[in-house]
C-alpha positions in Angstrom: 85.2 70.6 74.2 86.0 71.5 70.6 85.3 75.3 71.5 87.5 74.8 74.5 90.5 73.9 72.4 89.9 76.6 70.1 89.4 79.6 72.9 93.1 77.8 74.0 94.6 78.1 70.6 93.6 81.6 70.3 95.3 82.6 73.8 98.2 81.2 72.5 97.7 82.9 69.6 97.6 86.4 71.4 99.8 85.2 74.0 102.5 85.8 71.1 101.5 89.2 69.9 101.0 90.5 73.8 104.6 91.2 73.5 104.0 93.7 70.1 100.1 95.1 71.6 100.3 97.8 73.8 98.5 97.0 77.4 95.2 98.5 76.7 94.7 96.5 73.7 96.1 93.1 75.7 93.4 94.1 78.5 90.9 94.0 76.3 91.5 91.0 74.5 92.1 89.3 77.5 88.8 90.6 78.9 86.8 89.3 75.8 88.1 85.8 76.1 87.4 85.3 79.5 84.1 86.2 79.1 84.0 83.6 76.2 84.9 81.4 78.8 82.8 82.3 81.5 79.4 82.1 78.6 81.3 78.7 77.9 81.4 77.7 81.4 77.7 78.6 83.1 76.6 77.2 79.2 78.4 74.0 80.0 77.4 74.2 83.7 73.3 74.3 82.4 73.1 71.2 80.1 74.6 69.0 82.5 71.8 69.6 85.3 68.9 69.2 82.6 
């Protein structure tokens, strides 16, 4: 849950410079921390059916 809050904290954190990157740099961030999230998620998803 702690990572969670972090990868949240960071979007907010690029949410504010979105306005200042150009879009292919916004793209890509965006793109890294949804995969973050998706690791997090089928990560999250494996311990609870063990």
């Amino acid at each position: 849950m702690l990572f969670l809050v972090a990868a949240l904290l960071l979007l907010g954190v690029a949410m504010g410079t979105v306005a200042h990157a150009p879009p292919s740099v916004t793209f890509v961030m965006a793109a890294v921390i949804g995969l973050w999230l998706l690791v997090f998620a089928v990560r999250e998803r494996r311990a609870r059916h063990r």
